[in-house]
VOPAGU-2260 file (C-alpha; in pm, 1 decimal, decimal comma):
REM VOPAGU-2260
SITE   aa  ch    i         X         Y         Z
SITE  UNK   A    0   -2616,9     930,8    1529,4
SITE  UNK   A    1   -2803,4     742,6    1259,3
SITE  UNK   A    2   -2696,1     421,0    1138,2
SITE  UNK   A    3   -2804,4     379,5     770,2
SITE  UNK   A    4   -2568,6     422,5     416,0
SITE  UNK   A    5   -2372,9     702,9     569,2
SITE  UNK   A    6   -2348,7     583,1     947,0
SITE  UNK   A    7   -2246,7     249,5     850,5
SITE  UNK   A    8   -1986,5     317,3     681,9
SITE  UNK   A    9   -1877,5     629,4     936,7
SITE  UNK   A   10   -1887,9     332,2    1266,8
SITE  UNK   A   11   -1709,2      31,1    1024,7
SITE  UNK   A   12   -1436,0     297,3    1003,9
SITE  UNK   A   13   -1397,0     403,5    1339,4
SITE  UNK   A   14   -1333,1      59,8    1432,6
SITE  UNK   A   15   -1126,6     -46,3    1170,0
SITE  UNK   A   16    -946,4     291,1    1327,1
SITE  UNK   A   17    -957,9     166,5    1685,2
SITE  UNK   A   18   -1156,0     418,2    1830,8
SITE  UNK   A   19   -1204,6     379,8    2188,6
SITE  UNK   A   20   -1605,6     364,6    2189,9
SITE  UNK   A   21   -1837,9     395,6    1944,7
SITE  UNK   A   22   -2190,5     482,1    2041,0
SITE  UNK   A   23   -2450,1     387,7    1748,1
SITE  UNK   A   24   -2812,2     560,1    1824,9
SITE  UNK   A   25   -3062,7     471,9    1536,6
SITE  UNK   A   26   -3446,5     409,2    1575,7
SITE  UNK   A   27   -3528,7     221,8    1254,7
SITE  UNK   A   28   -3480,6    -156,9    1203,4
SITE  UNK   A   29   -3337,1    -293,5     876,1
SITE  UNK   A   30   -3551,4    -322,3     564,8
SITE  UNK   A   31   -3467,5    -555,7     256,0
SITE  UNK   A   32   -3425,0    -216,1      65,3
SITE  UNK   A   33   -3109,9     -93,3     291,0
SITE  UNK   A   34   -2941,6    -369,5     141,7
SITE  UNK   A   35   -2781,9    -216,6    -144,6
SITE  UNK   A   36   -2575,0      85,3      33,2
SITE  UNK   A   37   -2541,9       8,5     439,3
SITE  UNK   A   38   -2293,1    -230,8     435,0
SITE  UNK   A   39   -2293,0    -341,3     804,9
SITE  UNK   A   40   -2633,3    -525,4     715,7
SITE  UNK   A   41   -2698,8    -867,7     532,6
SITE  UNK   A   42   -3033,5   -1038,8     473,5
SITE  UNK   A   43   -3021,2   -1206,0     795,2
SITE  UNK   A   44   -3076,3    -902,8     995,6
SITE  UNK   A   45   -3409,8    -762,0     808,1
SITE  UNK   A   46   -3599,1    -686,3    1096,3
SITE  UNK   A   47   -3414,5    -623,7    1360,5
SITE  UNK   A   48   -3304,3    -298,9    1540,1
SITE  UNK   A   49   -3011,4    -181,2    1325,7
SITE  UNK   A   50   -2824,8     -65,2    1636,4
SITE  UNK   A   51   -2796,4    -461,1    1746,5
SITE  UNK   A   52   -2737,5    -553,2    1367,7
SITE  UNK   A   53   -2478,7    -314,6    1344,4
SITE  UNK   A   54   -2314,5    -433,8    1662,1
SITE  UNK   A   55   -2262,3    -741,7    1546,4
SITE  UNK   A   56   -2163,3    -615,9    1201,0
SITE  UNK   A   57   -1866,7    -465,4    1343,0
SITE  UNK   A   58   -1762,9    -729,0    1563,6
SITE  UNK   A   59   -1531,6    -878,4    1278,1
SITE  UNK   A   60   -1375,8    -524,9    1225,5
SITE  UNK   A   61   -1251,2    -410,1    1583,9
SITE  UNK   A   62    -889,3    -383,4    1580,4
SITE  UNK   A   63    -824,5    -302,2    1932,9
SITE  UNK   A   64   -1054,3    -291,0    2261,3
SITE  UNK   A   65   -1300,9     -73,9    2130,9
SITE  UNK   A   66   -1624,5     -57,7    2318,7
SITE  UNK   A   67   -1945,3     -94,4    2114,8
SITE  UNK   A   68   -2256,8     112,8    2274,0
SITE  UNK   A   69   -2662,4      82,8    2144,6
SITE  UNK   A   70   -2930,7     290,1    2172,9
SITE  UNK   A   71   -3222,3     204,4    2001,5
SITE  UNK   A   72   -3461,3     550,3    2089,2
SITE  UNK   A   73   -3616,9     822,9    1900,7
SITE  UNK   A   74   -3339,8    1100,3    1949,9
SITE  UNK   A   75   -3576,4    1380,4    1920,3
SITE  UNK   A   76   -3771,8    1263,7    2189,7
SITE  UNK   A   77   -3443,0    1099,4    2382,9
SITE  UNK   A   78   -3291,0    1492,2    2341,3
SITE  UNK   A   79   -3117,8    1484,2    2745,9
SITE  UNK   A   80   -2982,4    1134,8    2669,5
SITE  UNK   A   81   -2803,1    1317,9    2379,0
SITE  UNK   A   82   -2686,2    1595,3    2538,9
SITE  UNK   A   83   -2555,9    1394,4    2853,3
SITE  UNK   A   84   -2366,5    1125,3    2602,3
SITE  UNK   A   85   -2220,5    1414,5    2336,5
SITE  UNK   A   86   -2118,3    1567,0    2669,6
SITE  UNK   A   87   -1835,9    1239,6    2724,4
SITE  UNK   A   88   -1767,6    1273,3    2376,1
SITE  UNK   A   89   -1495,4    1362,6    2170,6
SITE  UNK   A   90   -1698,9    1398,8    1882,8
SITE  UNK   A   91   -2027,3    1395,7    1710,8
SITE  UNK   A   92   -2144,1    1211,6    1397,7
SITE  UNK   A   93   -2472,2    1335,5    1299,6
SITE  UNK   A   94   -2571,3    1116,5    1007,7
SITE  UNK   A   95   -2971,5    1070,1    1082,2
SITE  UNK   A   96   -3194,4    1231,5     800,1
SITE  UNK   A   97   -3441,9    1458,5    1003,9
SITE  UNK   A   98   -3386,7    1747,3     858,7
SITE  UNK   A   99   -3219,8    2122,4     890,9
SITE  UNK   A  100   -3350,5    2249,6    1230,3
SITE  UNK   A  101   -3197,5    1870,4    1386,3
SITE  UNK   A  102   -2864,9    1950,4    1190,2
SITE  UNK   A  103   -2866,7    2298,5    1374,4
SITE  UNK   A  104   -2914,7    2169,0    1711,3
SITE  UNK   A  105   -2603,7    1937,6    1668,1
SITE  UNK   A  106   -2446,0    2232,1    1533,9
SITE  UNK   A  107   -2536,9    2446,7    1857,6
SITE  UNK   A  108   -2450,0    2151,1    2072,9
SITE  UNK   A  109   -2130,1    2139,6    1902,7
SITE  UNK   A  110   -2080,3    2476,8    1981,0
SITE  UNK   A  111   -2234,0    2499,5    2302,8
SITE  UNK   A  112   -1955,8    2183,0    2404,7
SITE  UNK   A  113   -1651,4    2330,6    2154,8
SITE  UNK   A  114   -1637,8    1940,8    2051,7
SITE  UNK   A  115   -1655,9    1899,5    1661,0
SITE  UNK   A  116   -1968,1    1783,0    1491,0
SITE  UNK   A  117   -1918,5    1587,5    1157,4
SITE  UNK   A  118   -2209,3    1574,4     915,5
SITE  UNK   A  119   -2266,4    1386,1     629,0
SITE  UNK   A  120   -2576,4    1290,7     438,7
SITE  UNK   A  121   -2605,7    1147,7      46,3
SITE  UNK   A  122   -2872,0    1189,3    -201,3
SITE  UNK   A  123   -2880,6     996,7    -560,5
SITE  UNK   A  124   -2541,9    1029,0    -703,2
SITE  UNK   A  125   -2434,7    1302,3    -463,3
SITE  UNK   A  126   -2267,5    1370,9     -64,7
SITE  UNK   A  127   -2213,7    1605,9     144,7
SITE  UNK   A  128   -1978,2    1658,5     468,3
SITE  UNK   A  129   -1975,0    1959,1     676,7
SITE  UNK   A  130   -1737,0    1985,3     923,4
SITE  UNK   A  131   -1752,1    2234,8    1226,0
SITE  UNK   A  132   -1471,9    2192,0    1486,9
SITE  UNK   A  133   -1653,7    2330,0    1751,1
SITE  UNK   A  134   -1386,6    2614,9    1881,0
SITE  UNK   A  135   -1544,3    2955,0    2003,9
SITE  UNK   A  136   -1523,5    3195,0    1722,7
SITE  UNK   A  137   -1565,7    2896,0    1445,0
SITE  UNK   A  138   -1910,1    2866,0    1253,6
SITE  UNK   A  139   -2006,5    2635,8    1019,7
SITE  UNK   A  140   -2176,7    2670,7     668,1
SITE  UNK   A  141   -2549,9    2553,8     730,6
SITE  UNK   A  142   -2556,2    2709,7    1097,2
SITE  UNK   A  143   -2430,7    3085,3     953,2
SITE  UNK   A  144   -2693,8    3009,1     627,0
SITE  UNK   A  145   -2993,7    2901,0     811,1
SITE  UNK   A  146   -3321,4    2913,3     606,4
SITE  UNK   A  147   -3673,7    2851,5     797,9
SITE  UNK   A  148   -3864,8    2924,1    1076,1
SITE  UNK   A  149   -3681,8    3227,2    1317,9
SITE  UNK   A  150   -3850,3    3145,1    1622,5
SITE  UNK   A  151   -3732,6    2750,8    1572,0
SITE  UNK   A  152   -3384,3    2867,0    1518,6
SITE  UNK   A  153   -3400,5    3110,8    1802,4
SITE  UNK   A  154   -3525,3    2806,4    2004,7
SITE  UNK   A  155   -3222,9    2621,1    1893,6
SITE  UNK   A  156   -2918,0    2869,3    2011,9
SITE  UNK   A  157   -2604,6    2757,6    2164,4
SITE  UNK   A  158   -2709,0    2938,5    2512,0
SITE  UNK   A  159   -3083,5    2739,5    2510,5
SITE  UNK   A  160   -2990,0    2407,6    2328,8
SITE  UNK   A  161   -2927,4    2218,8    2661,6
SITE  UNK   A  162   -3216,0    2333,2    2816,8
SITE  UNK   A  163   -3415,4    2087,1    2675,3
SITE  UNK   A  164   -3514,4    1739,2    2704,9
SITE  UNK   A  165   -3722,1    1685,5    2435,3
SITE  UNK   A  166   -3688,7    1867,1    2043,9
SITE  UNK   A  167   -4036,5    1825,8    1954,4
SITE  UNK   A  168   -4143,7    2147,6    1813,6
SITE  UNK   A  169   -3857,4    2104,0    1530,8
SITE  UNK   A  170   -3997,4    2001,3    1202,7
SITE  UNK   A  171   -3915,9    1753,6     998,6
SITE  UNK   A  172   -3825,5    1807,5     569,2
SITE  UNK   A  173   -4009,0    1636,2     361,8
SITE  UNK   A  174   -3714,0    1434,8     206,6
SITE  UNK   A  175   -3804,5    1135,9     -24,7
SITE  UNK   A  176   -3696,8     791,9      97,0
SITE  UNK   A  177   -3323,8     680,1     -36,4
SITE  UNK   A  178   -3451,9     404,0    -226,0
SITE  UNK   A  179   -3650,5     639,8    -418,2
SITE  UNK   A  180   -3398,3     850,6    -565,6
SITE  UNK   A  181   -3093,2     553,1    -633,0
SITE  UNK   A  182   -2861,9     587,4    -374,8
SITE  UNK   A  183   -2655,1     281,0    -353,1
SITE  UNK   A  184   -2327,8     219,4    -185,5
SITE  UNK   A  185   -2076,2     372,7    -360,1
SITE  UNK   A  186   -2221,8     676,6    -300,0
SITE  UNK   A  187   -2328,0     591,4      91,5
SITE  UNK   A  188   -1969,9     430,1     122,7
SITE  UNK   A  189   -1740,5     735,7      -2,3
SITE  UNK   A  190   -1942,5     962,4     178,7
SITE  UNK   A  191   -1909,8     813,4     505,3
SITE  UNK   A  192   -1524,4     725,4     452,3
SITE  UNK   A  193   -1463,3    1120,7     345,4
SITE  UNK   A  194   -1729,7    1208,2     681,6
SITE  UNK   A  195   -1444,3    1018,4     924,6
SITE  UNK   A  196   -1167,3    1140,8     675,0
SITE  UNK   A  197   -1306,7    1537,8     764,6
SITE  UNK   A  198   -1271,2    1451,7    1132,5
SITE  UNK   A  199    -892,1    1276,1    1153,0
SITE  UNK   A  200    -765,6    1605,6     933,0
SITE  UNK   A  201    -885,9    1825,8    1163,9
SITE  UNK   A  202    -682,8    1569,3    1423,2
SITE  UNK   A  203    -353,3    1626,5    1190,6
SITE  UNK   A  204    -393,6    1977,6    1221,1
SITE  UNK   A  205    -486,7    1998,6     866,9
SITE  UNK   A  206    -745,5    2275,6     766,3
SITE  UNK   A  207   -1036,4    2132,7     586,4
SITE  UNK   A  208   -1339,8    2271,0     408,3
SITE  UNK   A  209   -1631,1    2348,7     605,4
SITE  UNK   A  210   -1874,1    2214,7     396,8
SITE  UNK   A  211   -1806,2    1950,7      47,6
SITE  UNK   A  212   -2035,8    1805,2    -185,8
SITE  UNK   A  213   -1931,7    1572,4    -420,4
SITE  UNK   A  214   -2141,7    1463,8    -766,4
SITE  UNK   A  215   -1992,8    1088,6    -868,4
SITE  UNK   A  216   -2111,2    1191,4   -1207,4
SITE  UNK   A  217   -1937,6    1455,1   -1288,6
SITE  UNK   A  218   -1672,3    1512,7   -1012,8
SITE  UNK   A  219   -1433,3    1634,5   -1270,6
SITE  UNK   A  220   -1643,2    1907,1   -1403,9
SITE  UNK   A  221   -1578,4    2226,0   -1162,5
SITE  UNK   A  222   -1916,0    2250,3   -1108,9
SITE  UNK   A  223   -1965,1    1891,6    -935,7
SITE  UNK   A  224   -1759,1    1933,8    -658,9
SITE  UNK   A  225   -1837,5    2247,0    -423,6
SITE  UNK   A  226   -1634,5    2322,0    -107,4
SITE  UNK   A  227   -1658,5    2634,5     113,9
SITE  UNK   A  228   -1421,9    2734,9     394,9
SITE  UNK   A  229   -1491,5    2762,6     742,5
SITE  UNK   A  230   -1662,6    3081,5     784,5
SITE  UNK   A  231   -1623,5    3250,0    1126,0
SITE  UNK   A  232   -1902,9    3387,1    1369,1
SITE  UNK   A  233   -1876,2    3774,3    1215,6
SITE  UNK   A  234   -1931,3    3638,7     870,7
């Protein structure tokens, strides 16, 4: 879900990886200012729906017979379509920028499925990836620290989140545009490598952090890189 700096870089890699299908849902259509850190995109395809320019981005990077699926909709107001695709899934990439109460319905649909949901998002210099592997008992860092509205939350639970086939009583955070605080593709790029990276771990049996974020300026001091453990449902 989402197919801008992050996204990108999450679907080139899943093909490179030979992933089965790949399902890219975005809304937007590529602006001249995506340029610079969604690297499926050239100047060619300013304009068009970045699902179909994305497509055909990743045509020269499947490995195997990986099947390439668009949908071009608002997900909030698309929620059923959601639910009924995540529900053929093996996994979930959320990766659009809407905001915390969107991030904690694909955490409840994670849960409410026990199939992981991967997260990753950049801003400026910085990313984060939170990783919840969906199993009963399992939590995840911004589900279990949830800060806003109750009664949107409460609307959002793991027993209700199906129910629905619309989200439009979540709201949205007022986040400034990418190209407004310098994010560029280094940043987009490693964060959407580390977002797959988080997910084929989890596949080794490896125990990862639940949730990771990672300053390129000062990754070295221990206060730019921040990683928490998967908390569980009591904590």
């Amino acid at each position: 879900m989402g197919v801008g700096g992050i996204g990108c870089t999450v679907a080139f890699a899943l093909a490179r990886l030979g992933i089965k299908k790949i399902i890219l849902w975005d809304k937007d259509v590529v602006e001249l200012s995506n340029l610079n850190r969604q690297i499926l995109f050239s100047r060619a395809d300013v304009g068009r729906p970045k699902v179909d320019a994305a497509a055909d981005g990743l045509k020269p990077h499947l490995i195997g017979k990986t099947e390439v699926i668009k949908i071009n909709q608002d997900i909030v107001s698309h929620w059923k379509t959601a639910i009924n695709i995540a529900k053929e899934s093996t996994v979930i990439f959320n990766n659009i920028d809407i905001g915390q109460y969107f991030d904690y319905a694909c955490l409840s649909l994670s849960k409410s499925l026990n199939i992981p949901c991967v997260s990753g998002s950049s801003y400026s210099r910085q990313w984060m990836v939170e990783f919840f592997s969906g199993k009963k008992g399992e939590c995840s860092f911004s589900y279990a620290n949830a800060v806003g509205k109750a009664e949107i939350f409460e609307k959002l639970k793991p027993g209700k989140i199906q129910e629905y086939e619309r989200l439009d009583f979540i709201e949205e955070d007022p986040n400034p545009p990418s190209r407004a605080v310098g994010s560029n593709v280094i940043v987009c790029s490693s964060g959407g490598l580390m977002t797959v990276n988080a997910w084929l771990q989890y596949l080794f049996g490896n125990n990862m952090p639940n949730f990771v974020k990672f300053d390129l300026a000062d990754f070295w001091n221990p206060d730019g890189l921040i990683a928490w453990p998967a908390p569980t449902e009591e904590e």
